[in-house]
C-alpha positions in Angstrom: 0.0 0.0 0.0 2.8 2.6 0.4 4.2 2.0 -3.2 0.8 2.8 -4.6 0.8 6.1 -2.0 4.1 7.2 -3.3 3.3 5.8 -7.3 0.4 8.2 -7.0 2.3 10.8 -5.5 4.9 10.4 -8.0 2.7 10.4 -11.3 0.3 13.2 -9.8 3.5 15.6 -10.0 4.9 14.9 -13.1 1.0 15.0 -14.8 0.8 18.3 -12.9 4.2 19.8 -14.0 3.8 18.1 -17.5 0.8 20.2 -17.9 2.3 23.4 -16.8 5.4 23.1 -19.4 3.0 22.6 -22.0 1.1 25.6 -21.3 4.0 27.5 -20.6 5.7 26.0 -24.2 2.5 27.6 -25.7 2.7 30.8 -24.5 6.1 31.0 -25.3 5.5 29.6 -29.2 2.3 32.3 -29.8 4.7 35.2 -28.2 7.8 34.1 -29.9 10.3 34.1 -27.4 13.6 33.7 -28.4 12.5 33.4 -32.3 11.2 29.4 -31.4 9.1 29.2 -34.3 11.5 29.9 -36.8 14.0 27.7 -34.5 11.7 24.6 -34.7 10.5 25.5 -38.3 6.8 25.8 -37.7 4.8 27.7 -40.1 2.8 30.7 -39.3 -0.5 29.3 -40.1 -0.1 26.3 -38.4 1.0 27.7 -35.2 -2.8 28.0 -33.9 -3.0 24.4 -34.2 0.1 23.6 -32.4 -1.6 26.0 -29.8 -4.8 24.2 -29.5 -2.8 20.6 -29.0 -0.6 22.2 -26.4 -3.6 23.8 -24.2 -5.7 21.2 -24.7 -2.8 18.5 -23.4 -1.7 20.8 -20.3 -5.2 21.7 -19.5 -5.8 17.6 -18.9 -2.5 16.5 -17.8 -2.8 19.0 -15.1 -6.8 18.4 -14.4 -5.5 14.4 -14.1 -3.0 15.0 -11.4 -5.4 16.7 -9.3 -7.6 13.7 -9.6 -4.8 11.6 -8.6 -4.1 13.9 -5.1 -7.9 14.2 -4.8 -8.0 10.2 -4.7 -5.2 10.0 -2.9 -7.1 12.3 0.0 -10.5 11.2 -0.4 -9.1 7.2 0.6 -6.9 8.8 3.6 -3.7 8.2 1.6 -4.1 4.7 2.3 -4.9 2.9 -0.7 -6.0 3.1 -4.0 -8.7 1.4 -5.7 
């Protein structure tokens, strides 16, 4: 029961902070920080796209580490089923 305490623990943080870079990563590619678009050779038009994915992929990576701490709380840190 304490490996699946700490697996949850583990895989919660690395959702949560996966979803953070990818939102950060977005806001860097639509400003253009440090010329990245023409570094990675993305198009103009296609960069909205790119923006979409990258949202869309933090938004839920970061929403599905919260679930994992909220299960980890609602079963007392215990177990998980």
């Amino acid at each position: 029961m304490k490996f699946k305490r700490i697996a949850v623990t583990f895989f919660g943080i690395v959702q949560e902070i996966m979803g953070v870079l990818a939102v950060v990563f977005a806001y860097i590619l639509y400003y253009n920080v440090l010329e990245v678009r023409a570094n990675l050779g993305l198009l103009p038009e296609n960069v909205s796209i790119y923006l979409l994915l990258l949202f869309v992929f933090g938004f839920v990576s970061f929403i599905n580490g919260l679930f994992l701490f909220y299960q980890r709380l609602e079963n007392g840190g215990s177990s998980v089923s």
